[in-house]
C-alpha positions in Angstrom: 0.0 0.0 0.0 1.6 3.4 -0.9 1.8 5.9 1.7 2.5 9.5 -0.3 -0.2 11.6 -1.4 -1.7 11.4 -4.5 -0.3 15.2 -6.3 -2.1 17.2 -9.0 -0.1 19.9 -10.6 -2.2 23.0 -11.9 -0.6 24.9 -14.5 -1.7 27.7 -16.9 -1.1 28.3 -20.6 2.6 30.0 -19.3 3.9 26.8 -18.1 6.3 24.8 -20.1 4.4 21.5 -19.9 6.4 19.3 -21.3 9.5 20.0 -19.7 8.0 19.6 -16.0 6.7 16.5 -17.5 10.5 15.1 -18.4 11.6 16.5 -14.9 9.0 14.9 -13.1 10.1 11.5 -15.0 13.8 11.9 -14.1 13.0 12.9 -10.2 14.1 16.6 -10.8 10.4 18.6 -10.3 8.8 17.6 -7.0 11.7 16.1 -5.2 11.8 18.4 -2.3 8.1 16.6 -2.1 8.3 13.1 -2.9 11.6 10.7 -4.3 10.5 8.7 -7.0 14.6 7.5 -7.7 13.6 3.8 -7.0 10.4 3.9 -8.2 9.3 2.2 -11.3 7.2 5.0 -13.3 5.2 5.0 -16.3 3.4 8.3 -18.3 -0.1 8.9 -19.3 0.7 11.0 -22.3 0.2 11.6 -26.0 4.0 11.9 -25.6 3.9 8.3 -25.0 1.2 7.3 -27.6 3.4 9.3 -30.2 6.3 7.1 -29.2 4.4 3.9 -29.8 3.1 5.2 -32.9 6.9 5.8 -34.3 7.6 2.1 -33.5 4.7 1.1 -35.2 5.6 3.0 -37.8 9.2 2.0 -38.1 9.6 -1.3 -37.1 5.9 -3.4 -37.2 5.8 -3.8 -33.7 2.2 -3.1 -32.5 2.4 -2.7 -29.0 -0.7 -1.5 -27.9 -4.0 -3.2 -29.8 -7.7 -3.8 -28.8 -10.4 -5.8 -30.0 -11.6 -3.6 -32.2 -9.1 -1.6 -33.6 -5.1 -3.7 -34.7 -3.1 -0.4 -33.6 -2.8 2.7 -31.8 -2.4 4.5 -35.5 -6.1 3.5 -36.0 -7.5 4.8 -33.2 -9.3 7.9 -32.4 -7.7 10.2 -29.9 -9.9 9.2 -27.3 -9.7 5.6 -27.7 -5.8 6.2 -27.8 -5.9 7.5 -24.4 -8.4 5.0 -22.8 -6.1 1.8 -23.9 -2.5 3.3 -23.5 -4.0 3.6 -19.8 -5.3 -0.3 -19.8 -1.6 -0.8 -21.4 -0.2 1.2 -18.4 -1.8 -0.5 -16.0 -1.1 -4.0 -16.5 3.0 -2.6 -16.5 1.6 -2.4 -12.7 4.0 0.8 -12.4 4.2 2.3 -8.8 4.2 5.8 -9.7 1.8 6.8 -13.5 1.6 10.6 -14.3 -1.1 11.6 -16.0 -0.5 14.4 -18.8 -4.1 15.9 -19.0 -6.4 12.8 -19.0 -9.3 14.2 -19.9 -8.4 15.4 -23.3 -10.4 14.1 -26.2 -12.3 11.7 -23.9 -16.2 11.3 -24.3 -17.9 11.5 -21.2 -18.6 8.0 -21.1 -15.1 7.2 -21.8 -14.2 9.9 -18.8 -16.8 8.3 -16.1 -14.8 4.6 -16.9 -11.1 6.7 -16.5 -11.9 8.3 -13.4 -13.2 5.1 -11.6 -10.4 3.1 -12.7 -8.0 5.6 -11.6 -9.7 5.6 -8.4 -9.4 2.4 -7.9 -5.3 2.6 -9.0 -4.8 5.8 -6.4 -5.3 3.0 -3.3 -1.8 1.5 -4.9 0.1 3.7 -7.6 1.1 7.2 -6.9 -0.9 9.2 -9.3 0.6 12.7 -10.3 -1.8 14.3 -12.6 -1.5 17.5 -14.6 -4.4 19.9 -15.5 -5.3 23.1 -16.6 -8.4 23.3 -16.0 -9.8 23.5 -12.4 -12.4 21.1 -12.8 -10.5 18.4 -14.1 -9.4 17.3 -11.4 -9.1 13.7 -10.1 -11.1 13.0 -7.0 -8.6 10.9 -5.8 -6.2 14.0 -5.9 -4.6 14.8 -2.2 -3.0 17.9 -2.6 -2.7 20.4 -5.2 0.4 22.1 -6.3 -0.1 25.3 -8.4 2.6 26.0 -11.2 3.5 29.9 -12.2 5.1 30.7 -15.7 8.3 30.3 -14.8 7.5 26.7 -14.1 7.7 27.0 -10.2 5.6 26.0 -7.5 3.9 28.7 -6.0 1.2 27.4 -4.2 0.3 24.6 -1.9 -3.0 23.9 -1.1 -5.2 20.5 0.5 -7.5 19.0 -3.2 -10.4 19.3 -0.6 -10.2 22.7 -0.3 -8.7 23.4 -4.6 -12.1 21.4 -5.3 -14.6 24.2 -3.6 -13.1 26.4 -5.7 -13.9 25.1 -8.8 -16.8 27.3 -9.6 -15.5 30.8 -8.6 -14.0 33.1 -11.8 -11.1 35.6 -11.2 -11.6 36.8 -14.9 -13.0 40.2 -15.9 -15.4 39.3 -19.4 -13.7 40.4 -22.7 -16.0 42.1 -25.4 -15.4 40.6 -29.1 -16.4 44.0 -31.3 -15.7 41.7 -35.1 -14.1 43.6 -37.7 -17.1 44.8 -39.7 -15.0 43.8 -43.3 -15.5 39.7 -42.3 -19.4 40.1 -42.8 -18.8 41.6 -47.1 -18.9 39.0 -49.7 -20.7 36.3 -47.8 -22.2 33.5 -50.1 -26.1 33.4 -51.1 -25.6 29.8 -51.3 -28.2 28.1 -48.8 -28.2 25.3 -47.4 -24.0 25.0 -47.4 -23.9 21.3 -46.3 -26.4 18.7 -47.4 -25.6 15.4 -46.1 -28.1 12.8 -47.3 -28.3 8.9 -45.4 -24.6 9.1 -45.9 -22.8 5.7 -44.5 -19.2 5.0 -44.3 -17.1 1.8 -43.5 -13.4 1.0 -43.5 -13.1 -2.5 -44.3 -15.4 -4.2 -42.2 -15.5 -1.8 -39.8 -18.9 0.4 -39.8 -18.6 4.0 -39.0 -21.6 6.1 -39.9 -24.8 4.8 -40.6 -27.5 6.7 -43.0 -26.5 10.0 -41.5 -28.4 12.9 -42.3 -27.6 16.2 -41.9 -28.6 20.1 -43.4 -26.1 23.0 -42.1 -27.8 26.5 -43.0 -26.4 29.8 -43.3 -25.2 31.7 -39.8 -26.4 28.1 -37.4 -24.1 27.6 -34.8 -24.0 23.8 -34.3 -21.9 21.7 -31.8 -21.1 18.5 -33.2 -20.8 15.5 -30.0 -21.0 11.9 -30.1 -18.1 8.7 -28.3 -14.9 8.0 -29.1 -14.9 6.6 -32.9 -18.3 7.6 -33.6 -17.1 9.0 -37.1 -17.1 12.7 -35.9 -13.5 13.2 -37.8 -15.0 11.3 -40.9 -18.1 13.7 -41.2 -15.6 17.2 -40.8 -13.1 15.4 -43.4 -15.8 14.7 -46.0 -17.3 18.0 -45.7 -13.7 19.8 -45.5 -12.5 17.4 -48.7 -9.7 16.0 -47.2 -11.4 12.4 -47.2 -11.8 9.9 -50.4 -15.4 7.9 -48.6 -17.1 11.6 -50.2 -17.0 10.1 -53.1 -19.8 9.0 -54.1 -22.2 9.5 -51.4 -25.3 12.1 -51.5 -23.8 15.8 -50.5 -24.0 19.1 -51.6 -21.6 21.0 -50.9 -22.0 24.9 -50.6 -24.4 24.6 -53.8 -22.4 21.7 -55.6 -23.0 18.3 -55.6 -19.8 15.7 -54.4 -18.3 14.6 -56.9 -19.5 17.1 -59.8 -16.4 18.3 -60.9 -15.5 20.3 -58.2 -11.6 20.9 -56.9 -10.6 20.4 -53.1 -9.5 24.0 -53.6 -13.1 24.8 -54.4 -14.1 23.2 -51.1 -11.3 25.0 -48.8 -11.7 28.6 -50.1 -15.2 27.8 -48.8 -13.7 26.8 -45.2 -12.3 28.1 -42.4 -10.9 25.3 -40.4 -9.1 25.2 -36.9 -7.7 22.3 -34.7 -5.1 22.6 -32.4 -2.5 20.6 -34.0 -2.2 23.1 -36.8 -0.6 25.5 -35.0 2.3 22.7 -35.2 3.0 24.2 -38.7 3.7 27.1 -37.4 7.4 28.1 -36.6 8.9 30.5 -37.9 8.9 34.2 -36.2 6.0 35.8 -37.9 3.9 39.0 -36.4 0.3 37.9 -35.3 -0.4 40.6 -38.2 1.4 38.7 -40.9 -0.2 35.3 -39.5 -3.8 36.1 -40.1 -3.0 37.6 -43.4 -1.5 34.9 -44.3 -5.0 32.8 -43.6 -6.3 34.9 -46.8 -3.8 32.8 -49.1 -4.5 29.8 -46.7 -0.4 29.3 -46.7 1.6 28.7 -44.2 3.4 31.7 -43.3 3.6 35.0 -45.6 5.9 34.7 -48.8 4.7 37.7 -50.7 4.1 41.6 -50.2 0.6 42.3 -48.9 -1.8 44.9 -50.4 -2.7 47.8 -47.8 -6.1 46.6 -47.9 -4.6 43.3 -46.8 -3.2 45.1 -44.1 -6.1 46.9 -42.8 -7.6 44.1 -42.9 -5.5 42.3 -40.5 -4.9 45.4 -38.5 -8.8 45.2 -37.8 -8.1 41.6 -36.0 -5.7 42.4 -34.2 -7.1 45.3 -32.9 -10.5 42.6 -32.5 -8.4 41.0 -30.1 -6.9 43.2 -27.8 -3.8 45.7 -27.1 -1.4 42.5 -26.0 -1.5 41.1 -29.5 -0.2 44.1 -31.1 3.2 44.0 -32.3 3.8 40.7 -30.8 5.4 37.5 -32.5 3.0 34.9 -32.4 5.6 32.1 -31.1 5.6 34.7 -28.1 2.1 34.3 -27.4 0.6 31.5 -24.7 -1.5 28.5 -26.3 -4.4 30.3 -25.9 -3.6 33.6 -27.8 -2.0 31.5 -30.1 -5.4 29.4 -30.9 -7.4 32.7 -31.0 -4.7 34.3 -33.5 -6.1 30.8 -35.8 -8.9 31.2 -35.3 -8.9 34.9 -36.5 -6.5 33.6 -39.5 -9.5 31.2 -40.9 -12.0 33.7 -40.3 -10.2 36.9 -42.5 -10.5 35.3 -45.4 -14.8 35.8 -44.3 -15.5 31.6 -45.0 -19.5 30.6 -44.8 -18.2 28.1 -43.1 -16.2 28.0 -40.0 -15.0 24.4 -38.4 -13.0 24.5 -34.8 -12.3 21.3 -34.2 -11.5 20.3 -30.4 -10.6 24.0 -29.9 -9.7 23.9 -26.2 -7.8 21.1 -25.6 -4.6 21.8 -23.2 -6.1 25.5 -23.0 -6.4 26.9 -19.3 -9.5 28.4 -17.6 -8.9 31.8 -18.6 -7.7 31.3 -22.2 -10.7 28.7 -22.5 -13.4 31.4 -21.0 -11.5 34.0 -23.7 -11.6 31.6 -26.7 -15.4 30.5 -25.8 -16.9 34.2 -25.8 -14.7 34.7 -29.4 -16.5 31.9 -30.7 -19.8 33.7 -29.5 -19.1 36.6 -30.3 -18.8 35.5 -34.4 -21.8 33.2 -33.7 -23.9 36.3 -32.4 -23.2 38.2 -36.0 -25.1 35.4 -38.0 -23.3 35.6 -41.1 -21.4 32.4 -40.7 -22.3 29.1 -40.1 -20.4 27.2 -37.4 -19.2 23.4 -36.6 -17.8 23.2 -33.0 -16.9 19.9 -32.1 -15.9 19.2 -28.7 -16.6 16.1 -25.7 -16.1 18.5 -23.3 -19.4 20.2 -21.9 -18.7 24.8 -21.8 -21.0 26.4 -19.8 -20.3 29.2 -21.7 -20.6 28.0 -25.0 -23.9 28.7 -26.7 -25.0 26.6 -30.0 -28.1 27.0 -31.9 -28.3 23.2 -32.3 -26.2 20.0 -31.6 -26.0 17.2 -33.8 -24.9 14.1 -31.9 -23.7 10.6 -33.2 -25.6 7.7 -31.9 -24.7 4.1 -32.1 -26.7 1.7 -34.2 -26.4 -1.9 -35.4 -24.5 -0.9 -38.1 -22.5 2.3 -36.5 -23.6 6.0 -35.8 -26.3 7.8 -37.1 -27.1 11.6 -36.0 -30.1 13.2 -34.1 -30.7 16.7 -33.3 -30.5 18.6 -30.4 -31.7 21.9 -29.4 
């Protein structure tokens, strides 16, 4: 039976994440608190499941399989997460740290993770990193509270962190949109006509006679488990996915398959996930980055018009005095997502798609990035995809479209 407490870290956007999470492995972060030297360790992370992808990849060796699904490459992200932790488990480690378990986890998937974590806490030492205040484990002791310089500032009993939960330091931030992004908006209506469309990959079925109408300026969330086909039904409406073929869409007033370019499609789209902002290295303004969203490259290559510039001047001032003049690899996660997503929305799209937005955001940048999304839902002129597991009380749709399992896969119901 272990005797130390079970330790969540808090951090913000400012902390450097993944370093405290390869000091923390090598017994250099919270040894003044606890010596894990002799301990046998394992980590909870998509650090981890993008090691076991690589040898996957590289030599054929497939770790990590369920019944359902011969490797972690063909997983969703949340079904990624939920075996790497069976996998983790059965190592029967005596310390696990857990790198934001809660991210891209249906709340199904989340209710099993939390009870069997529970159950490992009487055990394993668990050291779990969060960002956001209710995310954390109930089987959390103490709580440890991480600055930007990634120091401990605060110490505090999880009894005590928990009551907290609901109370909000943050002042509200008013999103006045650039009146330019509402000119030139397509009369095409509906945009997306998705007609008992069914997918399968080999003998896998994904979605099952799923229908679907997106109208001009409707602000849909789109929810459903793990593997439902969520990331199919964005691909095929984005173009980036071959199973369009052939099925019954229209897409922003042309049928699939008519002829149409993927170019067609995109200039149509604006489209955010987190992982794109991976692409992004070199040193650029945030004024250069969203004008480079009107060419839809990555970074800026040619000299912009001064309309261009006005343009992107009229974002940035959208945003607010701290992203003036500022590099964008000098930003936090969170000003860095709401840079993208003002980037896909210059180039005024019908469409806008935000994809698992606030993944690994904190609570303020999440509360920011949730009234920005709002705030363009507010104006009408755009139509909106938000898909997300995770439940923003702040977050206001017109209508959710959720995937529900049938004999044959998902289909899709709506909400209101």
């Amino acid at each position: 039976m272990k005797k130390q407490p079970n330790i969540g870290l808090y951090l913000s956007n400012t902390s450097n994440k993944n370093w405290i999470l390869r000091e923390i492995m090598t017994n250099n972060f919270l040894h003044q608190y606890i010596d894990l030297e002799s301990l046998k360790g394992a980590l909870h992370s998509t650090i981890t499941i993008n090691r076991l992808i690589d040898e996957e990849l590289r030599h054929d060796r497939f770790v990590i399989q369920t019944n359902e699904n011969s490797s972690l490459q063909s997983m969703s992200s949340g079904q990624q997460r939920k075996a790497l932790l069976t996998y983790l488990v059965a190592q029967k480690p005596q310390y696990m740290v857990l790198d934001d378990v809660y991210s891209n986890i249906d709340k199904e998937t989340q209710i099993a993770i939390t009870k069997s974590l529970t159950e490992l806490s009487e055990t394993t030492l668990l050291i779990q990193l969060f960002f956001r205040k209710r995310d954390i484990l109930p089987c959390m002791d103490v709580v440890y509270s991480v600055n930007e310089n990634n120091e401990i500032v605060a110490e505090q009993d999880a009894s005590l962190f928990r009551s907290e939960v609901a109370i909000s330091e943050s002042q509200v931030h008013r999103f006045a949109l650039p009146k330019q992004y509402v000119q030139n908006q397509t009369e095409i209506n509906p945009l997306v006509q998705l007609n008992s469309v069914s997918v399968h990959y080999g003998s896998k079925n994904v979605l099952d006679n799923v229908s679907w109408t997106i109208q001009k300026g409707e602000f849909w969330q789109l929810i459903g488990p793990n593997g439902s086909g969520k990331s199919t039904m964005i691909t095929m409406i984005s173009g980036d996915n071959p199973k369009a073929y052939g099925q019954d869409m229209m897409l922003f007033g042309r049928k699939k398959g008519s002829g149409e370019t993927i170019w067609d499609i995109k200039r149509q789209i604006g489209y955010f996930t987190p992982s794109m902002t991976n692409q992004f290295t070199r040193d650029d303004s945030v004024e250069n980055m969203i004008i480079s969203g009107m060419m839809d490259s990555v970074g800026l290559y040619i000299k912009p018009s001064d309309m261009q510039r006005d343009m992107a001047k009229a974002w940035v001032d959208m945003l607010g005095p701290t992203f003036r003049n500022k590099s964008f690899q000098n930003l936090s996660i969170g000003q860095q997502r709401m840079v993208m997503v003002a980037r896909a929305m210059v180039k005024h799209p019908p469409l806008l798609i935000l994809d698992e937005p606030t993944i690994e955001l904190d609570d303020e940048n999440s509360r920011l990035f949730i009234e920005m999304v709002n705030a363009i839902a507010a104006e009408k002129q755009i139509a909106i995809i938000y898909v997300s597991h995770r439940d923003e009380d702040e977050l206001l749709p017109d209508k959710i479209f959720e995937l529900i399992p049938t004999n044959m896969g998902y289909t899709g119901i709506v909400r209101k």
